[in-house]
MIGUKOL-997997 format. One record per residue (C-alpha): residue in one letter; x, y, z. Coordinates in steps of 0.25 Angstrom, whole numbers, plus 5000, padded with zeros to 4 digits. Layout:
BEGIN
aXYZ ...
END
This chain:
BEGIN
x559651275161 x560251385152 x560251525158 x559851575144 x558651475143 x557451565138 x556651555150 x557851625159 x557951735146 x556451755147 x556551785162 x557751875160 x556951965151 x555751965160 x556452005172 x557152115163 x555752175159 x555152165173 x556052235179 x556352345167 x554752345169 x554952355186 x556052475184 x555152565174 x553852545182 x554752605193 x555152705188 x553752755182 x553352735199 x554452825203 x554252925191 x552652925197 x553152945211 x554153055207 x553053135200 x552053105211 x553053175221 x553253295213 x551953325210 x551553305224 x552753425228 x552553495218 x551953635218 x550353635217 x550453485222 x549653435210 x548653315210 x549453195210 x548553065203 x548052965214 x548952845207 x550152935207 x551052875219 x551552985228 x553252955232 x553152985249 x554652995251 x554253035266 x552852965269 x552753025282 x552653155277 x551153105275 x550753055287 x551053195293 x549853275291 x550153405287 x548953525290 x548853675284 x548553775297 x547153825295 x546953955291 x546754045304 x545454135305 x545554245298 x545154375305 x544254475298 x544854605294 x544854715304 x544754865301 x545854985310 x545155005323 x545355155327 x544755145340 x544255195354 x544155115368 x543155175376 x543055125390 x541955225393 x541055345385 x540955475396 x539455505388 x538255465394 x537155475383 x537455395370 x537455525362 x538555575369 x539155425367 x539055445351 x539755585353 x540955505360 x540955405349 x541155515341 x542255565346 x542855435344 x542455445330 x543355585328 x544355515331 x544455445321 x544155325327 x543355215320 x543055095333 x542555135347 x542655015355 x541855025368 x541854955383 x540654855382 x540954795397 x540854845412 x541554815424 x541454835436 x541854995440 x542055035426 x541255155422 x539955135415 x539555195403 x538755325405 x537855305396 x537155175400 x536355145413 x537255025421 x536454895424 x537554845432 x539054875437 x539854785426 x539454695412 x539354735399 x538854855390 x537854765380 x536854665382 x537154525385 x536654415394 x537954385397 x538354495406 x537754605414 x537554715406 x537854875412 x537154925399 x537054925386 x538255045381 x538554965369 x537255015362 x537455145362 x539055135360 x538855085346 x537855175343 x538755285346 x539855215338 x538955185325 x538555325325 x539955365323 x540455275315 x541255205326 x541355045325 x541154995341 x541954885346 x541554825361 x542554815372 x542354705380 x542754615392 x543154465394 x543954425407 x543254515414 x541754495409 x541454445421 x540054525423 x539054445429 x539754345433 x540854295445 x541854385443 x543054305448 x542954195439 x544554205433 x545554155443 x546854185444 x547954165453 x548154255466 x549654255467 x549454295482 x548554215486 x549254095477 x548154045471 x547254055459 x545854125464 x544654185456 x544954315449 x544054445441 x543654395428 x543154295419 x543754135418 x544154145404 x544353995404 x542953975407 x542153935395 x540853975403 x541154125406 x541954125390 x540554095384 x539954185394 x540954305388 x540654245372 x539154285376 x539354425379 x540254445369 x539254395359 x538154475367 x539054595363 x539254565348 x537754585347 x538154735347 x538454805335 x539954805337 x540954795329 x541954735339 x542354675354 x543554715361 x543954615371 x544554695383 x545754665391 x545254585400 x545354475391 x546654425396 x547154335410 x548254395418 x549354305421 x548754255436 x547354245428 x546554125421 x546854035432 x545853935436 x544953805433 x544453825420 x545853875415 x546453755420 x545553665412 x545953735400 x547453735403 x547353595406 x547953605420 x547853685433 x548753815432 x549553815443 x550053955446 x551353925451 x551753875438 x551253995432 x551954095440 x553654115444 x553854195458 x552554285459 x552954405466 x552054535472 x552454665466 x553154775477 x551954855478 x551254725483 x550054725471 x550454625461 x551054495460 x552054475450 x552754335443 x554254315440 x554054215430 x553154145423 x553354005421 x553053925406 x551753855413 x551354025414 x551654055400 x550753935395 x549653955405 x549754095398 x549754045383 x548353965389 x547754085395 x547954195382 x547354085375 x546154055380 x545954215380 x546054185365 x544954085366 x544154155372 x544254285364 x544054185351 x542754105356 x542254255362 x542554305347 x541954195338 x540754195347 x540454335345 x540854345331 x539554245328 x538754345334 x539354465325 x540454395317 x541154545311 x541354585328 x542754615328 x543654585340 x544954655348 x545454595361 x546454705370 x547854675372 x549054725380 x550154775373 x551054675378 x550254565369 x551254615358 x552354685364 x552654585376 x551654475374 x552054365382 x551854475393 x550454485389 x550454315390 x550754325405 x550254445407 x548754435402 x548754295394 x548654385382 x549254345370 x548854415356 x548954305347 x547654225355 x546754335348 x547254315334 x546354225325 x546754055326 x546153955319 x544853955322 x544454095329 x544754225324 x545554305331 x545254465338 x545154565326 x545854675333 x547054685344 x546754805354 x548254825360 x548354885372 x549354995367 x549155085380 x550455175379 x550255225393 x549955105400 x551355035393 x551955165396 x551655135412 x551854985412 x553254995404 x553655115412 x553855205402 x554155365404 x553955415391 x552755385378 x553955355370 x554355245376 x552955185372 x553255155357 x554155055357 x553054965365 x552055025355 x552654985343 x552954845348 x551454835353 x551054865338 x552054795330 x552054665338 x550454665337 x550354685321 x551254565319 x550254485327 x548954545324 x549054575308 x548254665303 x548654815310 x547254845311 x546954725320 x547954785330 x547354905339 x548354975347 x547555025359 x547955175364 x547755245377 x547055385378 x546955375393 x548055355404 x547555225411 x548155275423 x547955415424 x546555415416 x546755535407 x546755545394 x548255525387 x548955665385 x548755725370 x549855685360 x550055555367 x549355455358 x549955505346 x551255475353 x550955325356 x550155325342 x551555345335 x552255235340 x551055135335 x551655075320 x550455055309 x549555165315 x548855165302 x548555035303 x548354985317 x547054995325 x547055095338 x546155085349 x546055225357 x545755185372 x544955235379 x544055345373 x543955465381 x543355605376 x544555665382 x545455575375 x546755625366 x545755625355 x546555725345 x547855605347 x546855505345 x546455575331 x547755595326 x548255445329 x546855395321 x547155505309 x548655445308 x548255285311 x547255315298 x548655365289 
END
């Protein structure tokens, strides 16, 4: 047959349109995916029409399932704190109790935080009648009760314009209760035995604090102080209930390098600490968050404006991993996560003669450097200035006077942002540096 017969001519031609037809259609796809692709980079990622085929060049980018962090919980807005710690009023009647407010109130202060627990061998409030020899100052079911001082104690702060924040105990809540039910580990005797305190890894004796904590919010208060108790040393914590949590027995020979007792004979002391130590650490400073949290979010459903501060050492921010070993304290455990807001305020335990001993330092100078690094490192982790109270001694721990005249203004100088940070006079005392405490207030409101 001849090639060039028509049917062979016909099928030439067909073939030519099909595939012209087959190479347009193509590129009218490819066009489509192109703008497709664009549209779906570009910016304001605009909506793409459900017949539009999307080019994947990487289609395992779409198996991976990418999520946005939630948004933490954001913490309410707290006002400057110029306060005063009062471990004890000297007055015995409650009229004499509002002139010592008072004084507080010259100073320029605007917070009085006041002790709200008892232990045993600490002095009782003059102006109540005891009902036993330790527990709390407020009613609850929870606790024994010595009497009810927070009463008058707000009375005597509303009627100086003063707000009232409540000081109060956890670890060592142990009122009316066993009180060796923490354990920790004897490092003479080479073994873990029951301790003073609460077992904070026991959900039981948690709700049993939640209680009387929310017992306390009943008051009209405007804030909790957790004391600084709430910490475990580096033997502390040790036990059944902590095991479960942790997810194996602790062992304290793999906690601990070479223990050794001190020359005069009165403390043991570690070389070392080995990596199991610093995790069993990391566990124990969180759980103390946990335990803050639930005892905070519990409360706040019995007055949902309380505010909430938790003491710290100073070496929380200037030498924390110290404060990890030392005390299971880790600053950022009371900061706001996902789910739970965080403490409101940071009470840092600033006291500049107390560093001045441990460091073994000879002269007041040599204090600022410490001070400043205590400020600075704590405003880059808490924020807001006024969230971070530096705490100031009036009284020498040791010798149990009063600090001498002109010596607060001294450490006051080395704070940076006075005018914006929050202070925390401790304790309150009539024969306290009251004329310094005056001046520091006059120059922190500049």
């Amino acid at each position: 047959m001849n090639s060039n017969s028509p049917n062979k001519t016909h099928d030439k031609f067909f073939w030519q349109r099909a595939l012209s037809l087959f190479i347009a259609v193509s590129f009218v796809i490819l066009a489509l995916g192109c703008a497709s692709k664009n549209t779906n980079d570009a910016p304001g990622n605009a909506n793409i029409s459900k017949t539009t085929p999307v080019v994947r060049e990487r289609p395992e980018v779409e198996e991976k399932k990418l999520t946005i962090p939630k948004e933490r919980v954001k913490e309410e807005d707290t006002k400057k704190i110029i306060g005063f710690q009062v471990l004890l009023f000297s007055s015995k009647t409650v009229e004499g109790l509002t002139k010592e407010m008072a004084k507080i109130k010259e100073t320029g202060a605007n917070t009085v935080i006041v002790r709200v627990f008892h232990n045993r061998h600490d002095r009782f409030y003059p102006f109540i009648n005891p009902a036993t020899d330790s527990g709390v100052y407020f009613n609850t079911t929870h606790s024994p009760v010595v009497g009810d001082a927070l009463t008058p104690m707000i009375e005597a702060a509303r009627a100086n314009d003063l707000s009232i924040f409540a000081w109060m105990t956890t670890k060592y809540a142990v009122y009316g209760q066993g009180e060796n039910n923490l354990y920790s580990y004897d490092f003479k005797r080479k073994e873990i035995v029951p301790s003073f305190g609460v077992d904070l890894f026991d959900d039981r004796e948690v709700t049993r604090l939640v209680n009387i904590y929310k017992d306390l919010a009943k008051y009209d208060i405007d804030g909790v102080l957790f004391q600084d108790d709430l910490v475990l040393r580096h033997a502390e914590g040790m036990g059944n209930n902590a095991s479960k949590l942790y997810g194996k027995t602790i062992s304290p020979n793999s906690l601990y390098v070479s223990p050794y007792l001190n020359a005069a004979g009165t403390k043991y002391y570690v070389r070392e600490y080995t990596d199991e130590f610093w995790k069993w650490s990391a566990f124990k400073s969180r759980r103390l968050g946990i335990v803050a949290k639930r005892i905070m979010a519990e409360t706040r459903k019995v007055k949902p404006d309380i505010k909430f501060g938790v003491n710290l050492s100073y070496e929380s921010t200037s030498r924390p991993n110290l404060a990890l070993a030392w005390l299971s304290q880790d600053i950022g455990e009371f900061k706001a996560d996902r789910k739970n807001p965080g403490v409101d305020y940071f009470f840092i335990m600033a006291y500049h003669r107390q560093m001045m001993r441990e460091k073994s330092f000879k002269t007041i100078d040599q204090v600022a450097p410490l001070m400043l690094e205590i400020v600075n490192n704590a405003l880059f982790v808490v924020g807001k200035p006024e969230r971070l109270v530096i705490k100031l001694q009036v009284t020498d721990w040791k010798t149990g006077r009063p600090v001498a005249d002109g010596e607060l203004l001294v450490v006051a100088s080395y704070l940076s942002r006075l005018n914006e940070i929050s202070i925390a006079f401790v304790p309150f005392r009539q024969d306290a540096p009251l004329k310094d405490v005056r001046e520091i207030v006059r120059k922190s409101e500049r």
